[in-house]
BAKOLGU-491299 format. One record per residue (C-alpha): residue number from 1; residue in one letter; y, z, x. Coordinates in Angstrom, 2 decimals, padded with zeros to 5 digits. Each point is the difference from the previous one (the first is absolute). Layout:
% BAKOLGU-491299
+-----+---+---------+---------+---------+
|   k | r |      py |      pz |      px |
+-----+---+---------+---------+---------+
| NUM | A |       Y |       Z |       X |
...
+-----+---+---------+---------+---------+
% end
This chain:
% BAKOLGU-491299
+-----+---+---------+---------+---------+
|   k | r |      py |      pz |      px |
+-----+---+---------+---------+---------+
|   1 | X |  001.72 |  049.27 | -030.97 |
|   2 | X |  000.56 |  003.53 |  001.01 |
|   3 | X | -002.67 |  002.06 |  001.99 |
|   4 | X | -000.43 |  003.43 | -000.27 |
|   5 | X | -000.60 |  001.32 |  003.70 |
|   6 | X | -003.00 |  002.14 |  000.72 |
|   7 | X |  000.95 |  003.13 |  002.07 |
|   8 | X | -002.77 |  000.07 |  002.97 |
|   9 | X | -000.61 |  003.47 |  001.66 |
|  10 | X | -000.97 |  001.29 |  003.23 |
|  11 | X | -002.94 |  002.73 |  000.37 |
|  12 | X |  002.41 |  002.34 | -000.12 |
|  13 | X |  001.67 | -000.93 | -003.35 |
|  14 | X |  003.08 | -001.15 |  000.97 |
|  15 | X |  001.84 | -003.75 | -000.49 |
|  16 | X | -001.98 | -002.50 |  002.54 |
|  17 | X |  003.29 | -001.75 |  000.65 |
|  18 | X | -001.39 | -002.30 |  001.88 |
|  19 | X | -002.43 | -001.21 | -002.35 |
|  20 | X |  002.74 | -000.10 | -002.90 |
|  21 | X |  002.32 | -002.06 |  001.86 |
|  22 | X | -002.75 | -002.87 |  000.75 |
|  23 | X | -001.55 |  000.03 | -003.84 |
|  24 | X |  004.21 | -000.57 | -000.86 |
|  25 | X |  000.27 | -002.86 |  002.61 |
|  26 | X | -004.09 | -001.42 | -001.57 |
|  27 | X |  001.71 |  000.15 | -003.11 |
|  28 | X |  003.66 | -001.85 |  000.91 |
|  29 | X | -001.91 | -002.75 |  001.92 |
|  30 | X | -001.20 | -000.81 | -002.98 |
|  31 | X |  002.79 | -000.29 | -002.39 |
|  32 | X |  000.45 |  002.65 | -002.12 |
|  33 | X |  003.16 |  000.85 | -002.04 |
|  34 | X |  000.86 |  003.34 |  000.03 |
|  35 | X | -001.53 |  003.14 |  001.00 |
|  36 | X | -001.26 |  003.33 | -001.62 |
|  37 | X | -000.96 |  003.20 |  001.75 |
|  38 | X | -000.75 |  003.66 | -001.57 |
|  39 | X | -002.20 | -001.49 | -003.13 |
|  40 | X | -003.22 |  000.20 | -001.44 |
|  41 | X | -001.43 | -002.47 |  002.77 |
|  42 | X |  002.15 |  002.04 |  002.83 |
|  43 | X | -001.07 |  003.86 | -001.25 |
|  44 | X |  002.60 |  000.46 | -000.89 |
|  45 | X | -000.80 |  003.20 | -002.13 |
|  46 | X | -001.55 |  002.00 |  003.17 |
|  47 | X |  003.10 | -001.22 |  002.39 |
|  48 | X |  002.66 |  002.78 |  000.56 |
|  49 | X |  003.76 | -001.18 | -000.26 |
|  50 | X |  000.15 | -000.23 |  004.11 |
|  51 | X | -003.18 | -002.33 |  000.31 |
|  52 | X |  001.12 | -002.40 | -003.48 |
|  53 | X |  003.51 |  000.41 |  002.27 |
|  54 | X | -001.91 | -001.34 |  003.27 |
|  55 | X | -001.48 | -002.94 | -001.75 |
|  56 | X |  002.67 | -001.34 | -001.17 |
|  57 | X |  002.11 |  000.58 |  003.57 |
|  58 | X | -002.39 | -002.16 |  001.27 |
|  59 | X | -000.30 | -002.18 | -002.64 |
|  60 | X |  003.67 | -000.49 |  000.75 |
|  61 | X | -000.58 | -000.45 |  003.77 |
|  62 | X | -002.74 | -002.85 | -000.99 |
|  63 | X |  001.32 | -001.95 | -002.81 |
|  64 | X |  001.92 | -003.48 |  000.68 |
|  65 | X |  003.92 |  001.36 | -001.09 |
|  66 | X |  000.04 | -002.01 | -003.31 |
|  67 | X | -002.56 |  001.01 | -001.47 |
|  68 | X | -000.22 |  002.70 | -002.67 |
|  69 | X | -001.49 |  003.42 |  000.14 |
|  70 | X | -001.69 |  001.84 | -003.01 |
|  71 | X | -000.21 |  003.89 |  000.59 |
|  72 | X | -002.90 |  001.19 | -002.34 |
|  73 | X |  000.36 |  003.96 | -001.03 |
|  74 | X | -002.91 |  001.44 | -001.56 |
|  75 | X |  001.25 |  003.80 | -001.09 |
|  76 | X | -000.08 |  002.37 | -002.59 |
|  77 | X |  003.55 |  001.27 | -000.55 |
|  78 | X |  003.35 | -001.28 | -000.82 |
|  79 | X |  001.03 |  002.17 |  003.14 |
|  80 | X | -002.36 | -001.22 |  002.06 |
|  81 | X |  000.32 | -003.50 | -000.45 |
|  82 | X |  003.68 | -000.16 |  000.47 |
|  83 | X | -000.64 |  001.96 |  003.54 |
|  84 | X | -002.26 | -003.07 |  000.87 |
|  85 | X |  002.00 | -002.75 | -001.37 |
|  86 | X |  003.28 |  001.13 |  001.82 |
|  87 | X | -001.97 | -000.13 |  003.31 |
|  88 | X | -000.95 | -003.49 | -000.74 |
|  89 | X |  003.32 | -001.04 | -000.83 |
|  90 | X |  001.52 |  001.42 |  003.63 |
|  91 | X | -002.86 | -001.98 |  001.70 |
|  92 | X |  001.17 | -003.37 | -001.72 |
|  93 | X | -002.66 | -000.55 | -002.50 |
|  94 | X |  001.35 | -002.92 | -002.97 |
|  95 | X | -001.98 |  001.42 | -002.80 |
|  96 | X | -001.83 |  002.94 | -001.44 |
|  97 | X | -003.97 | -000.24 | -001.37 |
|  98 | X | -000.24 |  003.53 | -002.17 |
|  99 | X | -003.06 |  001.24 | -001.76 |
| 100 | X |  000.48 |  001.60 | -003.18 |
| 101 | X | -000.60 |  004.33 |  000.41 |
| 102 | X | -004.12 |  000.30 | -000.66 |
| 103 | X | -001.21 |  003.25 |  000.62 |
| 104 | X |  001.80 |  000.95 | -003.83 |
| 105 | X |  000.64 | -002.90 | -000.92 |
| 106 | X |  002.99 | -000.45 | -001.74 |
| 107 | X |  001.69 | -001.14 | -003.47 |
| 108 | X |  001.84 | -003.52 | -000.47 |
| 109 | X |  003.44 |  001.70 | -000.20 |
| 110 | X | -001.16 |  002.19 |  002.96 |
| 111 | X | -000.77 | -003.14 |  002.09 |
| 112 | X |  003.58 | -001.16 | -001.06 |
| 113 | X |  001.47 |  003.03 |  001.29 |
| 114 | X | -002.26 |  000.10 |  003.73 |
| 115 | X |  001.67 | -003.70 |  000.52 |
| 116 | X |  002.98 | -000.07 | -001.12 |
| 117 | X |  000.39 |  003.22 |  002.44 |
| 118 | X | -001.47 | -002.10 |  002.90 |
| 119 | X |  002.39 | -002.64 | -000.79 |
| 120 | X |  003.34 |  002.21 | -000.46 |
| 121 | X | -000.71 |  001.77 |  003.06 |
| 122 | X | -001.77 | -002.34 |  002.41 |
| 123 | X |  002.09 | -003.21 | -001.05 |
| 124 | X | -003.08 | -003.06 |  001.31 |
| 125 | X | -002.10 | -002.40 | -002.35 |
| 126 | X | -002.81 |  001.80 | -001.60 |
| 127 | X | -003.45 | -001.62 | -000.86 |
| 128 | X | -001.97 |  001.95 | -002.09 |
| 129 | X | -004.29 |  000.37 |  001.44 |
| 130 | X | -001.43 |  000.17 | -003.24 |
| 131 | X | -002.95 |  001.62 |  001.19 |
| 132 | X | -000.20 |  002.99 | -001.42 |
| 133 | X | -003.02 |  000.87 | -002.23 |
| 134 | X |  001.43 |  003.15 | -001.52 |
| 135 | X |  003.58 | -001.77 |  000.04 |
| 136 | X |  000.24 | -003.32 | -001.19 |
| 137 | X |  003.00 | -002.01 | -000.51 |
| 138 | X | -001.01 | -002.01 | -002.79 |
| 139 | X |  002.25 | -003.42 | -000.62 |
| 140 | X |  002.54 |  000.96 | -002.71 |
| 141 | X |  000.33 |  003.43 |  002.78 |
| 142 | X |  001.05 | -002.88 |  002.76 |
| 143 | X |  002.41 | -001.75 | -002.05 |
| 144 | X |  001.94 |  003.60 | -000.80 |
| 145 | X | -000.28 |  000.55 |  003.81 |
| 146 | X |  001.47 | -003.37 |  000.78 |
| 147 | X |  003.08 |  001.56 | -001.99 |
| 148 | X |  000.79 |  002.38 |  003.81 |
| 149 | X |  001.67 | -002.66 |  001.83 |
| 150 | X | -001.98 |  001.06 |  003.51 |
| 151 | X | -003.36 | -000.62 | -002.11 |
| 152 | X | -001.01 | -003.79 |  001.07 |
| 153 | X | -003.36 | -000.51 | -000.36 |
| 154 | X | -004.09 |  001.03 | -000.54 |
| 155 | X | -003.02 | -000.12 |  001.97 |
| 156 | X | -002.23 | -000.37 | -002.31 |
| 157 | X | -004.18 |  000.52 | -000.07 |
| 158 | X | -000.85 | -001.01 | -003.57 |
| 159 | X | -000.11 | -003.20 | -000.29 |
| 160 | X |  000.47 |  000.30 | -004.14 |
| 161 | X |  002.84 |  001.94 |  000.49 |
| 162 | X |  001.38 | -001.85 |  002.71 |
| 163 | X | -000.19 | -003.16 | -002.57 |
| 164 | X |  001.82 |  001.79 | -002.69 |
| 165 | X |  002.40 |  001.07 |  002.61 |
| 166 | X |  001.11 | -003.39 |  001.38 |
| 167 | X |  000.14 | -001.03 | -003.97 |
| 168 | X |  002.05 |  002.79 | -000.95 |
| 169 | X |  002.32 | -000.78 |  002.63 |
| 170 | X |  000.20 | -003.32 | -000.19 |
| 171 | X |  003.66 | -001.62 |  000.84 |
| 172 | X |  000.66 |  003.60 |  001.19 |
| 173 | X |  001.04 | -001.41 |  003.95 |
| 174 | X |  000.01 |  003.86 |  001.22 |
| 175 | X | -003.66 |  000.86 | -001.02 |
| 176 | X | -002.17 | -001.00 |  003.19 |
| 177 | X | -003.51 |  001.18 | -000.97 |
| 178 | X | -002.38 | -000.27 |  003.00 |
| 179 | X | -003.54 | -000.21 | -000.37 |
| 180 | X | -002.90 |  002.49 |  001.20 |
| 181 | X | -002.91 | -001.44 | -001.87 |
| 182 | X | -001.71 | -000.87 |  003.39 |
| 183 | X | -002.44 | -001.59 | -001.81 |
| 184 | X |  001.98 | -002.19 | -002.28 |
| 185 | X |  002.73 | -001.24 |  001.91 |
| 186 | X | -000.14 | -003.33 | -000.86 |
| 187 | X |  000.07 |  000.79 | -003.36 |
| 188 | X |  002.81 |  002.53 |  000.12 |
| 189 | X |  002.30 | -002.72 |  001.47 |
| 190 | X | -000.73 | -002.30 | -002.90 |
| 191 | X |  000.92 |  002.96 | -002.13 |
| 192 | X |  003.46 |  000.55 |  001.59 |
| 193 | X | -000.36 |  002.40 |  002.75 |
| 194 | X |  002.25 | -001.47 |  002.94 |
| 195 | X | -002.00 |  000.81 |  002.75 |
| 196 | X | -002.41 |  003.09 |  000.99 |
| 197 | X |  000.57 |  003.16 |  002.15 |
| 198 | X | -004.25 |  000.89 |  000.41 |
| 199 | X | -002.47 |  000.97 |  001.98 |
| 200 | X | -001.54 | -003.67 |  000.18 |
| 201 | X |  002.92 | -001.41 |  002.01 |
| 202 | X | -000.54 |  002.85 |  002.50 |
| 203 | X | -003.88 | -001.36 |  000.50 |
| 204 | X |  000.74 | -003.65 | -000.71 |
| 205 | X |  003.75 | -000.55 |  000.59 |
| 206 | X | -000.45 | -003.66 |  000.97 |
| 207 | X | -002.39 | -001.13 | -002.45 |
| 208 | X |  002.06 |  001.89 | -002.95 |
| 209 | X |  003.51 | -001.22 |  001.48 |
| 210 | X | -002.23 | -004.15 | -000.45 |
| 211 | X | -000.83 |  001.09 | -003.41 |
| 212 | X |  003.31 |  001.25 | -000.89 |
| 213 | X |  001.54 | -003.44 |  002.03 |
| 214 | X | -002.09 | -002.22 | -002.03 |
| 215 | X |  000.53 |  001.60 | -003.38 |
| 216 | X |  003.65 | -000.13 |  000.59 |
| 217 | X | -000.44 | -003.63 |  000.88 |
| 218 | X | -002.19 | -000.97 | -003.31 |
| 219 | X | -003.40 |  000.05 |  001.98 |
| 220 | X | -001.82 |  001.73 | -002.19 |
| 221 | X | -003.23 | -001.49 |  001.18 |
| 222 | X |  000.28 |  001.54 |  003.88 |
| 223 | X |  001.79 |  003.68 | -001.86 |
| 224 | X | -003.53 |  000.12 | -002.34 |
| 225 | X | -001.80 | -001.48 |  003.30 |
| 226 | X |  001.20 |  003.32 |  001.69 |
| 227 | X | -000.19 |  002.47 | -002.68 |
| 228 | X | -003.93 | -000.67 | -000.27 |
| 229 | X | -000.08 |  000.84 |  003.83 |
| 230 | X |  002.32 |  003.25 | -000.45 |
| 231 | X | -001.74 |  001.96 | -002.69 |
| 232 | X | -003.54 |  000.50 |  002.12 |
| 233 | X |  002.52 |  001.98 |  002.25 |
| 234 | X |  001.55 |  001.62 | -002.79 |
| 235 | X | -002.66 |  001.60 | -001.43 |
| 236 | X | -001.56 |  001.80 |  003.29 |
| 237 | X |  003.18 |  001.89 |  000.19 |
| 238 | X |  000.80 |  000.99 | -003.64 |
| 239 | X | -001.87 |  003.41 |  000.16 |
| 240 | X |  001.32 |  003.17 |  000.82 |
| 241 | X |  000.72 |  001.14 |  002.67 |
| 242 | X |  001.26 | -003.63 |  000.45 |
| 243 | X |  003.00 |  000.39 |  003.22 |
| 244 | X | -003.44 |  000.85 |  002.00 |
| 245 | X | -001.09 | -003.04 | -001.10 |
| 246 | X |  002.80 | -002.32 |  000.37 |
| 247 | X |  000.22 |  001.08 |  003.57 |
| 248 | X | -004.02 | -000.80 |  000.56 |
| 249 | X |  001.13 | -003.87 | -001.31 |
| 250 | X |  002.54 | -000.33 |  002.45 |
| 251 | X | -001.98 |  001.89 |  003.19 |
| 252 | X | -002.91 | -002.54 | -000.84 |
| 253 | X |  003.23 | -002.79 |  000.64 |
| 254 | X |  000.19 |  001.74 |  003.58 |
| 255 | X |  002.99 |  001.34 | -001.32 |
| 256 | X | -000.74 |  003.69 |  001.27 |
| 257 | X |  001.93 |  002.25 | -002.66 |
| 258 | X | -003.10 |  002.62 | -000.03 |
| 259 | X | -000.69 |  002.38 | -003.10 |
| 260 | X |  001.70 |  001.18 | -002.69 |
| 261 | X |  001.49 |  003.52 |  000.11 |
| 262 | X | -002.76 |  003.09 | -000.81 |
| 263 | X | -001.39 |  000.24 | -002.25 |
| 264 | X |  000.26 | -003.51 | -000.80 |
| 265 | X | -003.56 | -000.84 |  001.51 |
| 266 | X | -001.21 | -003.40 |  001.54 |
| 267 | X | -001.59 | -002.82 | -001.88 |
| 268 | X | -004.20 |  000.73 | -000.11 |
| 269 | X | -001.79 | -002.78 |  001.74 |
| 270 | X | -001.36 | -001.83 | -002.94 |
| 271 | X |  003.81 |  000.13 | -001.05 |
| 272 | X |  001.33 | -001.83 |  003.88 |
| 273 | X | -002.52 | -002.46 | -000.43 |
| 274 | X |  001.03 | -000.74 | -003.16 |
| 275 | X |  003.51 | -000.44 |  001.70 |
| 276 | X | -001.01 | -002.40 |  003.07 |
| 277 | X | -001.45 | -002.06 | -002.73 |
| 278 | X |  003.11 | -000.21 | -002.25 |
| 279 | X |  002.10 | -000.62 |  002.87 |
| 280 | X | -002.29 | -002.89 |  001.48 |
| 281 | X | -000.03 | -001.55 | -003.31 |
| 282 | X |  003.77 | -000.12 | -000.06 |
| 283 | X |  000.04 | -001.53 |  003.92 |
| 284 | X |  001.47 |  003.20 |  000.70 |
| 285 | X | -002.49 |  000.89 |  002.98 |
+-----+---+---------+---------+---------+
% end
């Protein structure tokens, strides 16, 4: 169970360091895996390299020594990812989380190309974010990427694909494919997926490290018990602009991370009562 880590901001725009250091000790306390910054939950599109650089400094700072640090890069060059990557590397991150390019988009041997670059010059385990709407890697795309020796893994957020993926790579020990189907968890770890890097750990770590504890364990009837409690919470975040409201889940926690970056506007209040009741539901509040 890997959290992405939200990236909460002062009035004047900057890194609140103090609130990011106490949402990475929330999350520790309650025993997560690993940890992710610069993603999709983390805005990591509107960071600059010094601020995705920050986060994970302090991520560093925060994190028990053992465990393992995912640096996500969200960028839209070759160039530019690299840059990125090779600060992450310096700072002592274990493992890359790379979007796909997405403003054009790019062509399967293209996509070949952009990692096999990353991996030649950068030299850390790659997991693929197969995010990407204008980009996407489908599963016969991941097993030619698993042929660049730095290309481990996929986070994945289709739950179809995800199943083809853990099929297609079946007795393949190198493939990791991590799910993002916040909604389907459960289900994606009966389908394969060995574990999740999403959004819903980040708003539920402890309930979704008991689900993933129980499943691993052949409980099925406490994983389903918790799945049913999850998804309420899932779906009051799932619309765009959805950092904004990720960040609303976990202030209404007393876990004061405030807004998302601007533009990325705050929840309406028809949509932060729908919240408060999702998270009561779960026993979150």
């Amino acid at each position: 169970m890997i959290p992405p880590v939200v990236v909460p901001f002062t009035e004047k725009d900057t890194i609140d360091e103090k609130a990011l250091r106490e949402d990475i000790s929330y999350l520790v306390e309650r025993g997560i895996h690993g940890i992710s910054s610069g993603g999709s939950t983390g805005e990591g599109a509107v960071l600059s390299d010094a601020e995705l650089r920050r986060c994970l400094e302090i991520i560093m700072e925060e994190k028990p020594h053992d465990m393992p640090v995912v640096a996500g890069i969200i960028r839209n060059s070759t160039a530019d990812v690299i840059r990125a990557a090779l600060d992450a590397k310096a700072i002592g991150v274990d493992a890359l989380l790379v979007t796909p390019v997405f403003y054009y988009g790019c062509t399967p041997e293209g996509n070949y190309e952009f990692f096999k670059e990353i991996a030649r010059r950068v030299q850390l385990p790659i997991i693929i974010y197969n995010v990407v709407a204008t980009n996407v890697i489908t599963p016969e795309d991941f097993v030619k990427l698993l042929e660049i020796d730095e290309v481990v893994g996929i986070k994945q957020v289709d739950p179809v694909k995800l199943a083809e993926m853990c099929a297609l790579c079946a007795g393949n020990a190198k493939a990791k494919v991590y799910s993002a189907c916040d909604q389907m968890l459960y289900a994606t770890y009966v389908s394969g997926a060995i574990g999740a890097i999403s959004a819903l750990i980040t708003i539920a770590p402890e309930l979704c490290v008991k689900q993933w504890n129980a499943f691993k364990s052949g409980d099925q009837r406490t994983a389903m018990e918790i799945q049913l409690r999850l998804v309420p919470i899932v779906r009051t975040y799932l619309l765009k602009p959805f950092p904004g409201k990720v960040k609303e889940l976990l202030n209404l926690q007393h876990r004061r991370v405030g807004s998302g970056r601007h533009p990325n506007v705050v929840p309406t209040p028809e949509e932060r009562e729908a919240m408060k009741e999702a998270l009561r539901n779960a026993g979150l509040v």
